[in-house]
N, C-alpha and C positions, 0 to 999 in steps of 0.2 A: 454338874458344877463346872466341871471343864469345858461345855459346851456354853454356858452362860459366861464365860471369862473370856473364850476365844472372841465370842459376839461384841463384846462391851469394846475388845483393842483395835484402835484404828487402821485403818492400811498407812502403809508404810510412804505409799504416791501422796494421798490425800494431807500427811502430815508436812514435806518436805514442800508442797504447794503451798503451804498456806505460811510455812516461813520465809519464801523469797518475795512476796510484797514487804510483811512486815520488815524485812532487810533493807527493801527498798525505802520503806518508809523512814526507817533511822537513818540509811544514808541522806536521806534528803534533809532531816533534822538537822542531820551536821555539815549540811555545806552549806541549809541556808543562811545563817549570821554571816561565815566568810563570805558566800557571794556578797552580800547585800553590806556588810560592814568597807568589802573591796569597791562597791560601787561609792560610796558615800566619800571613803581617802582619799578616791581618781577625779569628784567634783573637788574637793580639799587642794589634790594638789594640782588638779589645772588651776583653780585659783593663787596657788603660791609662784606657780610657774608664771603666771600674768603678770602679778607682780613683780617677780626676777626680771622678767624681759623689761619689763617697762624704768624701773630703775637702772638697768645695766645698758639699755640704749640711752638714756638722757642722763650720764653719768657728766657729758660733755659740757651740758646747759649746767647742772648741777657745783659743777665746781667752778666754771667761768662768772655763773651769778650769786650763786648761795641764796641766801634765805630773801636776798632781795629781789629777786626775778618772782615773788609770790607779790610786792606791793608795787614792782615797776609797773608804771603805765604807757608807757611805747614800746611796740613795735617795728624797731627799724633795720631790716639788713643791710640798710645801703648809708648807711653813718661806718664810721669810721673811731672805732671798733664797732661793730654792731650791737644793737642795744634788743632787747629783748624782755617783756614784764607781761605779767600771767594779771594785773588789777581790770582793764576792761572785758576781759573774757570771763574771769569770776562774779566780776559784777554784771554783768550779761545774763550768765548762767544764775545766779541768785534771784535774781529781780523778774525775767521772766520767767521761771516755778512760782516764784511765789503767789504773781500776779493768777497763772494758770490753777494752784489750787485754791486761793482766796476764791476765785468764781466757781471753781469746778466742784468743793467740797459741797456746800452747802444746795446748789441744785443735784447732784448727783445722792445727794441722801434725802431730797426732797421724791425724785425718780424713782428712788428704792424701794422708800415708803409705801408712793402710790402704789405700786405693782402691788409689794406683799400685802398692804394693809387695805387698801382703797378702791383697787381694780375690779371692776367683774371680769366672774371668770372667762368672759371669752373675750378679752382683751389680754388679762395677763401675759398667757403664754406669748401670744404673739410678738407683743412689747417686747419680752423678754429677749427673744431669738433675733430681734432687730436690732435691742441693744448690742446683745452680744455680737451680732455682723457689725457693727459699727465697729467696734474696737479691734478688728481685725483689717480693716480698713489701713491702706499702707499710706506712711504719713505723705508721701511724695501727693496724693491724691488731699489730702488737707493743704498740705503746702500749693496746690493749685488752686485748692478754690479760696482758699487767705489770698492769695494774689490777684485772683482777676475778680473776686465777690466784694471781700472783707476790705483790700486795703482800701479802695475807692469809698466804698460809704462811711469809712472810719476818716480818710483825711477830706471830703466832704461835707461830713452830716456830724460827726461824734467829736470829733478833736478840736474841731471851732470853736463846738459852745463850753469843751472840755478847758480849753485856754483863755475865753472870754469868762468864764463864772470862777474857776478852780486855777486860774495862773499866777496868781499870788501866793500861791503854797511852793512854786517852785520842783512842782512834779508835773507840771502842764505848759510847760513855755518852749519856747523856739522856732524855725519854720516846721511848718506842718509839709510831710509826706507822704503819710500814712504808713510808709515803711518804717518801723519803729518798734520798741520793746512795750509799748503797750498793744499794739495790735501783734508781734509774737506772743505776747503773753495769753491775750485773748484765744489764740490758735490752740495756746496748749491746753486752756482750758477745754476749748472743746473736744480735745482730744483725749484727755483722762477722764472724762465726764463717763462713756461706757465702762471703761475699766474699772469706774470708782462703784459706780452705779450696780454693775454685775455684783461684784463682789459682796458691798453689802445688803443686797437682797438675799443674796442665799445667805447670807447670816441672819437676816430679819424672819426668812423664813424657816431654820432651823431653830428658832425660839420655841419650846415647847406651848402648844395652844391652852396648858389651865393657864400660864401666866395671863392671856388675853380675858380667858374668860372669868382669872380672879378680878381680874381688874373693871369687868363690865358688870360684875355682878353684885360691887359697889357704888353702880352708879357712874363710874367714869365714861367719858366723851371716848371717839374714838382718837383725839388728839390726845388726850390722858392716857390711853390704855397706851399708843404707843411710845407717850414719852416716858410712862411710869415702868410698862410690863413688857415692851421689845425693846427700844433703846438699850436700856442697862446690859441685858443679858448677851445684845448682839454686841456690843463695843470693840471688844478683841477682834473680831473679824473686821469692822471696820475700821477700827485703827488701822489691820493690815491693809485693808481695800486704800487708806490715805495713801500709805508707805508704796503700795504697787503704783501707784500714779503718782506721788511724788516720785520714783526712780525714774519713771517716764518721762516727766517736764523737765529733767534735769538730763536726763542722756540727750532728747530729742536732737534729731539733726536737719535733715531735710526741709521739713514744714517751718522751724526759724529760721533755717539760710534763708529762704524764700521770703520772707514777712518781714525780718528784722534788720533791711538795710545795710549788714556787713561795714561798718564802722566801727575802728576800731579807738573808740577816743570814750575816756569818763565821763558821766556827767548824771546828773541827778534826775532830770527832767528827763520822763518818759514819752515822750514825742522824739525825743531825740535816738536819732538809729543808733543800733548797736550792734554786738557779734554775743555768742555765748563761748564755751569752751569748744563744744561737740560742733560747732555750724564752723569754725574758723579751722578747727581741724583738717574735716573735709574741703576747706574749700583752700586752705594752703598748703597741703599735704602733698597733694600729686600735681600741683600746676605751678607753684614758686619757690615750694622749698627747695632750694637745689646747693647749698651748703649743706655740710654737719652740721655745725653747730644748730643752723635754722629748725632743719629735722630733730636735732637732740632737743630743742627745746619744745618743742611742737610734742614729740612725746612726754615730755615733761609734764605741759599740762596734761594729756592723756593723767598722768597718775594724779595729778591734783582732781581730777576729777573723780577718778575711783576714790578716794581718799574722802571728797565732798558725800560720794553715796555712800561710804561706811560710815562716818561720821552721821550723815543725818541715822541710818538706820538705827546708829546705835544711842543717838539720844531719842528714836521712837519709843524704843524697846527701853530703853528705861524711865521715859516718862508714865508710860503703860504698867508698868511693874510699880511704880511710886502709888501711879491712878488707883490700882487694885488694892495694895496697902491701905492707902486712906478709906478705901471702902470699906475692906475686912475692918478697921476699927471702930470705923464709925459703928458696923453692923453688931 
């Protein structure tokens, strides 16, 4: 008996080994939330600090214009007091996104389709990996070829017949130079088109396959199956695929300086040049601003433009959470 009891107790090495992993493993339990909760406050608060910097530099613009430097329309440091208004940069930055997703949603989820739904398989992948290099593509490289490709066949070939048919709406008139916010805008469509495109593929193809196959097993088309049994389920993801390329068309800098004529004046007609937030920045920033005030305002819009990409994001995100609501009830 004593011989069967000594047998059955462990050694004393083999017990003390086999508690320093598990040691190790609890400590790791308990530092991963702090690391990972310390990583998530330090994106938090370089974002707060962005902020701080950016109102505490244009504090200058801020109290010299008030709430009217958001609807002034010139720009002038050499008036006397200087005059300064944030209306044709906003209207820059509005009108060319919007123009860039109005074209670029609708083929880039035509794009998506094909691949996940349409392609054989030895095209898929390939597509795929080219879409993807495309959107890696640095804009200075779009910004060149909008310039020496796009603007020429746009104030040529597209804006003539664009002002002779469509000039009575008063979105098509003026001299034509093809440098202008319809051909920036054009630019940025092509430019979110990968972005948009990637994104909701891999949400079209994370759609579980019974949906497809409940759907063909009724007899649907392959246009039914994806409008009935992948569209719905992928939407969240492409909502955000919108959202990532809307932030795009709206920061863009480089590829509209280049395309969009730098003019800084109103005007409705999109032939006519113009500037956005982000292209007037960089292109006043380090070569005329050479007052405060000039530079405090110049930052200034800097936050009206963080403020324009919280804003849209945040009425993405809640038209998205409305969209699901009316789903759930109807369902």
């Amino acid at each position: 008996m004593a011989r069967a009891s000594g047998s059955a107790s462990p050694p004393s090495g083999s017990a003390s080994a086999e508690t320093r992993p598990s040691r190790r493993r609890r400590l790791g339990d308990l530092l991963f939330p702090w690391f990972t909760g310390g990583l998530a406050l330090a994106v938090m608060a370089g974002l707060a600090l962005l902020v701080i910097l950016l109102v505490e530099r244009s504090e200058l613009a801020l109290t010299a214009f008030g709430p009217g430097f958001l609807v002034g329309a010139t720009w002038n440091p050499n008036a006397r007091p200087p005059l300064y208004g944030a209306a044709p940069f906003v209207d820059g930055t509005l009108v060319t996104a919007g123009i860039g997703i109005l074209i670029g949603v609708p083929v880039s989820l035509g794009v998506a389709m094909f691949m996940s739904e349409l392609a054989p398989p030895w095209l898929r992948d390939p597509m795929a990996s080219l879409i993807e290099m495309l959107a890696a593509v640095p804009s200075v490289i779009y910004g060149l070829w909008g310039f020496f490709v796009l603007v020429p066949v746009m104030r040529t070939s597209v804006e003539p017949g664009l002002e002779a048919h469509w000039g009575w709406t008063g979105l098509f008139t003026g001299e034509i130079f093809g440098l202008d916010k319809l051909t920036a805008g054009i630019i940025l469509a092509i430019m979110v088109i990968p972005t948009i495109s990637a994104v909701s593929r891999e949400a079209m193809v994370a759609v579980p396959t019974s949906q497809r196959e409940a759907a063909l097993s009724l007899g649907a088309t392959h246009w039914e199956t994806t409008r009935v049994g992948v569209l719905p389920f992928a939407r969240s993801g492409i909502v955000a695929a919108i959202i990532l390329g809307l932030g795009r068309a709206i920061g863009e800098t480089m590829a509209v300086t280049m395309t969009i004529g730098n003019n800084n004046h109103l005007s409705t007609s999109l032939l006519r040049q113009g500037n956005t937030i982000a292209s007037w920045i960089a292109t006043d920033f380090l070569s005329a601003a050479t007052s405060p005030l000039e530079q405090s305002a110049l930052l200034e819009l800097g936050l009206i433009l963080l403020a324009i990409t919280v804003a849209v994001n945040v009425v993405a995100v809640l038209l998205l959470g409305r969209f699901f609501r009316l789903e759930e009830s109807r369902e």
